[in-house]
Steps between C-alpha positions, in 0.01 A plus 500: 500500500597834433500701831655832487544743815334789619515800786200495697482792690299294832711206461820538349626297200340219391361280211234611241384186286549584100273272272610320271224623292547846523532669173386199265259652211279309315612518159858360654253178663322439166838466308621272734184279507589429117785225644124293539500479152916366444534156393776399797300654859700625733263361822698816702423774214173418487424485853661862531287628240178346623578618831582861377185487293273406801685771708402753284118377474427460888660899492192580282710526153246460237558259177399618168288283344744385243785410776226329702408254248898496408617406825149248567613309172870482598494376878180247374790363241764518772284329718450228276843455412651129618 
């Protein structure tokens, strides 16, 4: 985790907690949801890019609906990948 320090006036120095997510943009998620699509997955690409993608969804980022139905078509064929 990325922890960087702070001054707190109160309490002295301490820890702030820095998301990981922090700064991600949606057109940057939607570019990397295209390794669904490659013909050798990468189980730990994916699984960064799904993650990123739900991130960004639970934080009220609205799909279009042309990357909706792009990303619904991709994970349905990653998820039926052997």
């Amino acid at each position: 985790m990325d922890d960087r320090k702070y001054k707190d006036e109160d309490a002295g120095w301490g820890y702030a907690f820095v998301s990981p997510f922090e700064g991600i943009q949606k057109g940057q998620v939607l570019q990397e949801c295209r390794c669904f699509n490659d013909r050798q997955l990468d189980a730990d690409k994916c699984e960064e890019a799904l993650t990123r993608l739900l991130y960004l969804v639970t934080q009220g980022e609205k799909l279009s609906s042309d990357e909706a139905t792009t990303v619904f078509f991709s994970v349905t064929k990653l998820s039926s990948d052997e």
